[in-house]
Phi, psi and omega in degrees: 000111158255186206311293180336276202302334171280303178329294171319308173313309213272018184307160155052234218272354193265341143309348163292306169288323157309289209299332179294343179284295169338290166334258177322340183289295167355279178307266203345297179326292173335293214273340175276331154334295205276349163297308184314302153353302191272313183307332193261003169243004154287299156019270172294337172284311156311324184281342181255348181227143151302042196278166184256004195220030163312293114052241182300340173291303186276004186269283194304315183267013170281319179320312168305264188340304174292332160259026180275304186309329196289311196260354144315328192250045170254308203278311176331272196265000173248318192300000000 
């Protein structure tokens, strides 16, 4: 593939779509990090403290992770 030929893909609105496609994959991806993150350390904070609302800590951040997963296949397949 040459220059030429790159070029051409990439006229108008379709270099735009990409890096907004890149972009969004990216951030997701990030953001499903930092979810997995928030899950292992609730985790661990249920093993080190004692609540009565432990419960509801690991309820909200598995609820995060799904939907980290969720707008991952979002950036995927609609973006």
């Amino acid at each position: 593939m040459g220059i030429d030929e790159l070029a051409k893909t990439f006229t108008g609105g379709d270099i735009v779509y990409f890096f907004v496609k890149a972009f969004s994959l990216v951030f997701s991806i990030m953001y499903f990090f930092y979810a997995l993150v928030m899950v292992r350390q609730i985790q661990v904070m249920n093993k080190a403290l004692s609540t009565e609302r432990k419960n509801l800590f690991s309820l909200i951040s598995i609820i995060q992770l799904l939907l980290a997963v969720f707008i991952i296949l979002l950036a995927v397949f609609f973006v």
